[in-house]
N, C-alpha and C positions, 0 to 999 in steps of 0.2 A: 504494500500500500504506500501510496505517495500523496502528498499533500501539494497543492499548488497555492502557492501566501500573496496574495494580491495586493500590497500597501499603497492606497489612495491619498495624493496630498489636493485635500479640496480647497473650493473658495466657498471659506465659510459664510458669503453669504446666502450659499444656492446649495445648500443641505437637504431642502427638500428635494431638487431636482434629483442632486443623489440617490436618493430613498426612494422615488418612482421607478429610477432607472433599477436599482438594487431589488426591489421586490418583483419586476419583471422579468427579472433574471431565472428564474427560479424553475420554473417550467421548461425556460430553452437551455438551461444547462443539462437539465437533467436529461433532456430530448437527445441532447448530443451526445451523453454517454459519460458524465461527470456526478459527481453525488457532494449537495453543497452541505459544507457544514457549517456555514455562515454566513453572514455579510453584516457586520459591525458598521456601527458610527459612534463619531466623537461623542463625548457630552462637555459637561460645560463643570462636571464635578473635578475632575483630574485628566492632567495629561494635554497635548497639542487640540486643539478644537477644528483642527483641520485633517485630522488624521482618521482615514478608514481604514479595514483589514477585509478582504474577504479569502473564505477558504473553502477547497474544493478538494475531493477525494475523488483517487482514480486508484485503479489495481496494479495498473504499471505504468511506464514511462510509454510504451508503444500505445495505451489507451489514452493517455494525455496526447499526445500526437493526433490520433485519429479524434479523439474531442476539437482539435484546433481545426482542422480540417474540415469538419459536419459546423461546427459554429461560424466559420466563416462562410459556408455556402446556405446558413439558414435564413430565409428572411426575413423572418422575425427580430432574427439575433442581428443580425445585419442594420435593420430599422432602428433596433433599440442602441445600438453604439452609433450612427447619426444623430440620433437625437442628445444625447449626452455630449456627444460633441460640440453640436449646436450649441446646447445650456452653455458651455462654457464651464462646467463646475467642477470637473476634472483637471487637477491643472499637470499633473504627474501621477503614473503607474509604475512600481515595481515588484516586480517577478521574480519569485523564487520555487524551488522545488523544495519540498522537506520530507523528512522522511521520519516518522513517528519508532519511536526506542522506546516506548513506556506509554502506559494509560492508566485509567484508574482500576479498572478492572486486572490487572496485572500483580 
């Protein structure tokens, strides 16, 4: 199992747009072959108020691959990153793979 770490630096004035785009997400990940196990926003208690995380579970790296591929030809998915782009509330994405050593279950 592999984790994909999505770290979002917003413009906190357009947090909702974020939140539309992030709750739509939800359906076309899972459609592509990704299993989400989140999508975080700031708040305003602790920590950067520009800062999101999202996280997605795949089985392998070759499934991660083939998720990247079906998400760029969906047009759903396709739709929903125009429009995020448009909002402007994205101002930076980074990408990581991680790889889970421990849970609680363990």
């Amino acid at each position: 199992m592999i984790t994909l770490c999505i770290r979002y630096t917003l413009n906190p004035t357009k947090l909702a747009d974020f939140e539309t785009y992030a709750r739509a997400l939800l359906g076309q990940i899972e459609r592509c072959g990704g299993k989400l196990g989140g999508y975080y926003l700031p708040t305003k208690f602790a920590g950067p108020t520009n800062a999101a995380l999202a996280l997605i579970d795949f089985p392998s790296l070759a499934a991660y691959e083939q998720y990247r591929a079906k998400l760029a030809a969906d047009p759903e998915a396709v739709e929903s990153v125009r429009r995020v782009d448009q909002s402007g509330c994205v101002l930076n994405e980074d990408r990581s793979i991680l790889q889970q050593v421990a849970d609680s279950a363990n």
